[in-house]
N, CA, C and O atoms as a GROMACS GRO file, in nm:
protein
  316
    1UNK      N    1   2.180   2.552   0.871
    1UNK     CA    2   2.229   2.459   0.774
    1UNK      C    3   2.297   2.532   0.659
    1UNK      O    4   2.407   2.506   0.610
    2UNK      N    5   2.195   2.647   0.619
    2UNK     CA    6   2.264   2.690   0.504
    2UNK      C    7   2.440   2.766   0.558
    2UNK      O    8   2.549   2.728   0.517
    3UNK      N    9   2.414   2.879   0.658
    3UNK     CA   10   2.565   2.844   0.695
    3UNK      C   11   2.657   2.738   0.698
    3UNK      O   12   2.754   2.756   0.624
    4UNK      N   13   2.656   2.634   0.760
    4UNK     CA   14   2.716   2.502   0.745
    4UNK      C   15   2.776   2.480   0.630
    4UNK      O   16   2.893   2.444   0.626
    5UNK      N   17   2.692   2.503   0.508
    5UNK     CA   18   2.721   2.464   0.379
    5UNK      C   19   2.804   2.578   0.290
    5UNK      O   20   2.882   2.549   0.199
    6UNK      N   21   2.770   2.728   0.338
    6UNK     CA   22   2.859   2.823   0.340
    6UNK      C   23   3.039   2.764   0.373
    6UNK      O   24   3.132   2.736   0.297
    7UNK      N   25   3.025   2.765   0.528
    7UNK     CA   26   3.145   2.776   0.594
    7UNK      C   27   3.212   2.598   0.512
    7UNK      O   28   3.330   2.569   0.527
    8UNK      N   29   3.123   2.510   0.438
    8UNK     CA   30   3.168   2.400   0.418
    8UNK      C   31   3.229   2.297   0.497
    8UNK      O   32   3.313   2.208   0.484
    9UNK      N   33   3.148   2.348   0.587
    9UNK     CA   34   3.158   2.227   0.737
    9UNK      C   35   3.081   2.117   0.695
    9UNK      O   36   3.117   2.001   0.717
   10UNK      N   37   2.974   2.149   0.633
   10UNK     CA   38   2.887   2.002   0.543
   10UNK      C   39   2.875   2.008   0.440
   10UNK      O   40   2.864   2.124   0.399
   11UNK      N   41   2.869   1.897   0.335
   11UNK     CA   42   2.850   1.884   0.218
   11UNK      C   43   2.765   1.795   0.191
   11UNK      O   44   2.735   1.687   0.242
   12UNK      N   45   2.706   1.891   0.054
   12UNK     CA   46   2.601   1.808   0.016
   12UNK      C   47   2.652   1.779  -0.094
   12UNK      O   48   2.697   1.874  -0.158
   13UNK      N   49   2.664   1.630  -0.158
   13UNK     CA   50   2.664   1.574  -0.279
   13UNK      C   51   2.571   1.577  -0.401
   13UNK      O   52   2.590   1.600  -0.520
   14UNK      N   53   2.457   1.543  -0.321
   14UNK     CA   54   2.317   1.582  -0.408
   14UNK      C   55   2.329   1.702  -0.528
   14UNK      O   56   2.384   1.812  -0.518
   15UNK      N   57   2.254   1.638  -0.651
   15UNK     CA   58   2.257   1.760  -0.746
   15UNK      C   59   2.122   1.737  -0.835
   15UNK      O   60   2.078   1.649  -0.909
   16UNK      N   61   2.082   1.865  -0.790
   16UNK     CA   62   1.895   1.824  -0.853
   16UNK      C   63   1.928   1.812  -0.962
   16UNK      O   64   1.872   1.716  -1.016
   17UNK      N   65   2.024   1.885  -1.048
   17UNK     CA   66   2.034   1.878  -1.145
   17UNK      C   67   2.090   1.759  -1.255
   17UNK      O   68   2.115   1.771  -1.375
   18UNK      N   69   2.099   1.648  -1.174
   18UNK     CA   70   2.154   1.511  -1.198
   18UNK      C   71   2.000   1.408  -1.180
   18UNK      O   72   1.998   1.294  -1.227
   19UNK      N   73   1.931   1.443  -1.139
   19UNK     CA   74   1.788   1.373  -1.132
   19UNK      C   75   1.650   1.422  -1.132
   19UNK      O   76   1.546   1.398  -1.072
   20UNK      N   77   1.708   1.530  -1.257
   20UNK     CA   78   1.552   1.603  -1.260
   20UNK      C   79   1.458   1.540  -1.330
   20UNK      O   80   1.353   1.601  -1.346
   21UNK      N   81   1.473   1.399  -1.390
   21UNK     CA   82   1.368   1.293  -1.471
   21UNK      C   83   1.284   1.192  -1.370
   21UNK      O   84   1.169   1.148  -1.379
   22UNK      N   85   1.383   1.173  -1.275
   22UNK     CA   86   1.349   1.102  -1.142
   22UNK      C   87   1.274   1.210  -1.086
   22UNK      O   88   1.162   1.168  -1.061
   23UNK      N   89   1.288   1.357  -1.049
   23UNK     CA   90   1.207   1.407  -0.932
   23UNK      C   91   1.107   1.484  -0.977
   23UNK      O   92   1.026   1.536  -0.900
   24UNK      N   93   1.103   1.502  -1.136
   24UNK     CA   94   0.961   1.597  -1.209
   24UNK      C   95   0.866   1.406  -1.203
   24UNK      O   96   0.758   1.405  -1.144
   25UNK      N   97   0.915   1.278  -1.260
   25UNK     CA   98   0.810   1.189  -1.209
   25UNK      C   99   0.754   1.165  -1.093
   25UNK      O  100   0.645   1.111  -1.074
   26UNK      N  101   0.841   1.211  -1.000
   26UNK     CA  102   0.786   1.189  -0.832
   26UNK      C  103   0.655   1.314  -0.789
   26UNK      O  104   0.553   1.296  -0.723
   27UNK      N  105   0.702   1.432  -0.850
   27UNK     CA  106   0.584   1.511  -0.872
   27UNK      C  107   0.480   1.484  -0.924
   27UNK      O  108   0.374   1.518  -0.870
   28UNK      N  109   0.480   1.421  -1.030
   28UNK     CA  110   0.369   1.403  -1.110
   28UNK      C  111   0.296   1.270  -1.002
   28UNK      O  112   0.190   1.275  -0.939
   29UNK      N  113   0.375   1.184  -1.008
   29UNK     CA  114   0.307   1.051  -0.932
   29UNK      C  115   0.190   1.147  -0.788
   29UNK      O  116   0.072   1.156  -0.753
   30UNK      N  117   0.331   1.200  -0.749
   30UNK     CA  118   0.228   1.286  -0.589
   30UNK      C  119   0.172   1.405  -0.574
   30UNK      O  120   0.162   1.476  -0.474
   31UNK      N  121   0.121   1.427  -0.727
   31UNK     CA  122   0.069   1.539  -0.728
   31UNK      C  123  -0.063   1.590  -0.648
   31UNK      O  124  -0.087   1.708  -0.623
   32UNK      N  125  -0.142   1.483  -0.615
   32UNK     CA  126  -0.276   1.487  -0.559
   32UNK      C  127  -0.217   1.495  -0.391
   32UNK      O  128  -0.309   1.522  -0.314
   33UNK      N  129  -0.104   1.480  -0.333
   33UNK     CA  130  -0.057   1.481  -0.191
   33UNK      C  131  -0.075   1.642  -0.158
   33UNK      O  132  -0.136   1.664  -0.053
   34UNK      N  133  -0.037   1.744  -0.223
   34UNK     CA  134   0.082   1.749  -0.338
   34UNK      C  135   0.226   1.757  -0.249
   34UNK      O  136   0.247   1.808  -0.139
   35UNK      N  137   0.304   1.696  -0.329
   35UNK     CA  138   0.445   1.687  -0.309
   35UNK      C  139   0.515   1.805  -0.290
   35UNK      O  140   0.480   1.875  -0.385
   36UNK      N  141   0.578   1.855  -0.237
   36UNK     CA  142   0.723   1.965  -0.263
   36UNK      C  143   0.836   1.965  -0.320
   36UNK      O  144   0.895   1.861  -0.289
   37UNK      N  145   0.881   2.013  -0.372
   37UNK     CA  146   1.037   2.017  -0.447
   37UNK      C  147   1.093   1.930  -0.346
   37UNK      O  148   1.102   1.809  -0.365
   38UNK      N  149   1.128   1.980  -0.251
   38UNK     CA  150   1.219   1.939  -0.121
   38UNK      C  151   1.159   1.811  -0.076
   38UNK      O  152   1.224   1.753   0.011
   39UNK      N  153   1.072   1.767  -0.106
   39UNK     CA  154   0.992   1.664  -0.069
   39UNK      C  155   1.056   1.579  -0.182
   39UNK      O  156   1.145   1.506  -0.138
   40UNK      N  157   1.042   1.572  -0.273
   40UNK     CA  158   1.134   1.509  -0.393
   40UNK      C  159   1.236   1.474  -0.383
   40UNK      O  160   1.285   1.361  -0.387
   41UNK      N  161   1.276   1.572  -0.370
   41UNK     CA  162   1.445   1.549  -0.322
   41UNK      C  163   1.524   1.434  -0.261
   41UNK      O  164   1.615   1.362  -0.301
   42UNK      N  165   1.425   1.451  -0.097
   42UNK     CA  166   1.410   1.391  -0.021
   42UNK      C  167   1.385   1.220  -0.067
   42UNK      O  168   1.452   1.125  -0.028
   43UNK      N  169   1.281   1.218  -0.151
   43UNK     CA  170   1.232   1.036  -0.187
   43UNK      C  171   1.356   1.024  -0.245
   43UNK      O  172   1.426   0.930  -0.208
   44UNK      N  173   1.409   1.123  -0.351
   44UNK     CA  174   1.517   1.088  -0.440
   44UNK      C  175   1.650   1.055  -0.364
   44UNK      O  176   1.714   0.963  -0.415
   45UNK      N  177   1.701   1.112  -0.255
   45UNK     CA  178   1.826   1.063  -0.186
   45UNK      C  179   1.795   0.952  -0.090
   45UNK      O  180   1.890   0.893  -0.039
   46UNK      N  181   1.644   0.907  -0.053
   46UNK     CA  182   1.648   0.816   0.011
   46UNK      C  183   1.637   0.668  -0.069
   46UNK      O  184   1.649   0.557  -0.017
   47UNK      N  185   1.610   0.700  -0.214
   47UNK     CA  186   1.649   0.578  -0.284
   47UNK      C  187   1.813   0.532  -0.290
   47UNK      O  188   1.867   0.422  -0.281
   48UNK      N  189   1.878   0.696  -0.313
   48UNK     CA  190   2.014   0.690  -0.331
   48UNK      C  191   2.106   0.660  -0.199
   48UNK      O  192   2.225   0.630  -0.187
   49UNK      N  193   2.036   0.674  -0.138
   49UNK     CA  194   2.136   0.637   0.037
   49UNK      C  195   2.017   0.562   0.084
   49UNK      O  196   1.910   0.613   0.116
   50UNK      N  197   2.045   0.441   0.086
   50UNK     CA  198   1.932   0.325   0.125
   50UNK      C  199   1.926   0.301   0.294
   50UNK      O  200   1.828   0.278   0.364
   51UNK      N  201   2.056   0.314   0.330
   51UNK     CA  202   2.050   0.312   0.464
   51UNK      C  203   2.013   0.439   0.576
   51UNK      O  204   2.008   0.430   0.699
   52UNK      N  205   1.996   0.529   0.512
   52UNK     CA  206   1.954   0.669   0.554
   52UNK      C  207   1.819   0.682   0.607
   52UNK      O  208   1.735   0.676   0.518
   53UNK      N  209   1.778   0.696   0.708
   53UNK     CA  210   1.615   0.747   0.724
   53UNK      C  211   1.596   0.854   0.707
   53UNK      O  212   1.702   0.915   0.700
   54UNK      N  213   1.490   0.929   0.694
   54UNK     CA  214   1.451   1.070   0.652
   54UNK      C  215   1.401   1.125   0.816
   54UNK      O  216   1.345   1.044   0.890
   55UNK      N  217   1.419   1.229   0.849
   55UNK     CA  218   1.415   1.275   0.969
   55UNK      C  219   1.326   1.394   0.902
   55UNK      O  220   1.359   1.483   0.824
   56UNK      N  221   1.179   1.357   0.973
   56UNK     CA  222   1.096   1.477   0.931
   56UNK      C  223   0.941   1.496   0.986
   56UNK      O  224   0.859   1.409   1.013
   57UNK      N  225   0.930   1.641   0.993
   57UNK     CA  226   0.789   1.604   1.041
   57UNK      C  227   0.643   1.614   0.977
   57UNK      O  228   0.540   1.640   1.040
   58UNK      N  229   0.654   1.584   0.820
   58UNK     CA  230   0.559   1.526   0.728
   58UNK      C  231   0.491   1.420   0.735
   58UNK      O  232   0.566   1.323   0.730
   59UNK      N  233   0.398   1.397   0.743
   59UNK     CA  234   0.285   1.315   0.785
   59UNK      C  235   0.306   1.287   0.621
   59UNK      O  236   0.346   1.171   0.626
   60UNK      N  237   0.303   1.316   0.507
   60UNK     CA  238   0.315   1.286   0.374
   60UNK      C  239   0.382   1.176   0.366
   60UNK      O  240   0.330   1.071   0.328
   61UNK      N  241   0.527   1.190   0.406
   61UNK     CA  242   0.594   1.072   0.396
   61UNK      C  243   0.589   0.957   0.458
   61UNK      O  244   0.686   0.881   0.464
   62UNK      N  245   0.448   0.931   0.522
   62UNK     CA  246   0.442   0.788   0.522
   62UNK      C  247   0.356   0.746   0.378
   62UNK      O  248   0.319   0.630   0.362
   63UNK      N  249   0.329   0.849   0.278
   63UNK     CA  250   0.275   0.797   0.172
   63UNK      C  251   0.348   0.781   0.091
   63UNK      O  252   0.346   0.683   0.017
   64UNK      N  253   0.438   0.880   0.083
   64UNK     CA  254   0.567   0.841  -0.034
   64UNK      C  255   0.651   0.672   0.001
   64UNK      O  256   0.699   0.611   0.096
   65UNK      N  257   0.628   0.655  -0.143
   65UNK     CA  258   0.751   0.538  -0.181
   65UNK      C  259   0.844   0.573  -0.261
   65UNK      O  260   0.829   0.650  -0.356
   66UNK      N  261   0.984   0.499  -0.216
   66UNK     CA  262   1.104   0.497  -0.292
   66UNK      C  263   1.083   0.361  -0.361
   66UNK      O  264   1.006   0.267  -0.337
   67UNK      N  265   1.209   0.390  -0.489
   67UNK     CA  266   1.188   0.281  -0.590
   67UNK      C  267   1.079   0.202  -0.619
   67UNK      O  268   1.080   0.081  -0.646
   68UNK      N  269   0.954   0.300  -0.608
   68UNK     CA  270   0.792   0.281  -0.648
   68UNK      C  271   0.726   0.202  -0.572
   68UNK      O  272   0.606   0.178  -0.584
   69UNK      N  273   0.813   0.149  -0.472
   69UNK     CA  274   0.665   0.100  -0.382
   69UNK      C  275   0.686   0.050  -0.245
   69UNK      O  276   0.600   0.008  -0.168
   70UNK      N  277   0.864   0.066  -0.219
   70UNK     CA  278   0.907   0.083  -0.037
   70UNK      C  279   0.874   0.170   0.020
   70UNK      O  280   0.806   0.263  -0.023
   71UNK      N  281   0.915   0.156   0.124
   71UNK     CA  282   0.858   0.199   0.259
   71UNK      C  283   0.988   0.293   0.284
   71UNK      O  284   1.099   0.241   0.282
   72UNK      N  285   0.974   0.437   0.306
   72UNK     CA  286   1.073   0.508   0.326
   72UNK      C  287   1.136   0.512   0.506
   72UNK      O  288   1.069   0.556   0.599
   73UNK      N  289   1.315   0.437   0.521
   73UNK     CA  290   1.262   0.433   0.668
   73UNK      C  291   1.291   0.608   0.681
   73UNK      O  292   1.352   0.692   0.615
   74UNK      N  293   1.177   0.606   0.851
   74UNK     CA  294   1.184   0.785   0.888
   74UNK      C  295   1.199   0.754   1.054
   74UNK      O  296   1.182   0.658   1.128
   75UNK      N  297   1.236   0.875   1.064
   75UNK     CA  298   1.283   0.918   1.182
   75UNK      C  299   1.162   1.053   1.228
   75UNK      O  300   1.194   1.172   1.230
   76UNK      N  301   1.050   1.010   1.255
   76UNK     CA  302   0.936   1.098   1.238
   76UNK      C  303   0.870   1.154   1.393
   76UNK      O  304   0.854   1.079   1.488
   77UNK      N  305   0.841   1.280   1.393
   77UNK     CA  306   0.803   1.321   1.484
   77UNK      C  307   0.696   1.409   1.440
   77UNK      O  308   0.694   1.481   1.340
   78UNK      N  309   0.569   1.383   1.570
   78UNK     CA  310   0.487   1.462   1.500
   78UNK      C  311   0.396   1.524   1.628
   78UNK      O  312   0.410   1.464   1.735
   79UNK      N  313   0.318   1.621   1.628
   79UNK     CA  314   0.232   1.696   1.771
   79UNK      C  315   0.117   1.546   1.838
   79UNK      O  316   0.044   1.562   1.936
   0.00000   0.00000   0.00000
């Protein structure tokens, strides 16, 4: 991926630095999970791209909610 984003074959729009009030509260809220940066991130673009599922294999994120109390859709695989 990170090549990808090198060679600029993909782009990412996302800028933590545009929702760091939104993703230091998402920490705090899931701190007892505990949450990850990237895990943040993650709730945070799936509020922002609503039609997006999260493709992941965190068992966490069936606890996380977007916009405080949906259901994040996922694309989840797990052992």
């Amino acid at each position: 991926m990170l090549e990808l984003l090198r060679r600029e074959v993909v782009h990412l729009p996302f800028r933590i630095d545009e929702h760091v009030n939104k993703i230091t509260w998402l920490l705090r809220k899931y701190s007892d999970v505990p949450m990850s940066l990237a895990d943040a991130c993650l709730v945070r673009m799936s509020e922002l791209y609503a039609d997006s599922p999260v493709l992941t294999l965190d068992d966490d994120f069936r606890i996380y909610r977007k916009n405080k109390r949906e259901i994040i859709p996922l694309l989840h695989y797990s052992n």
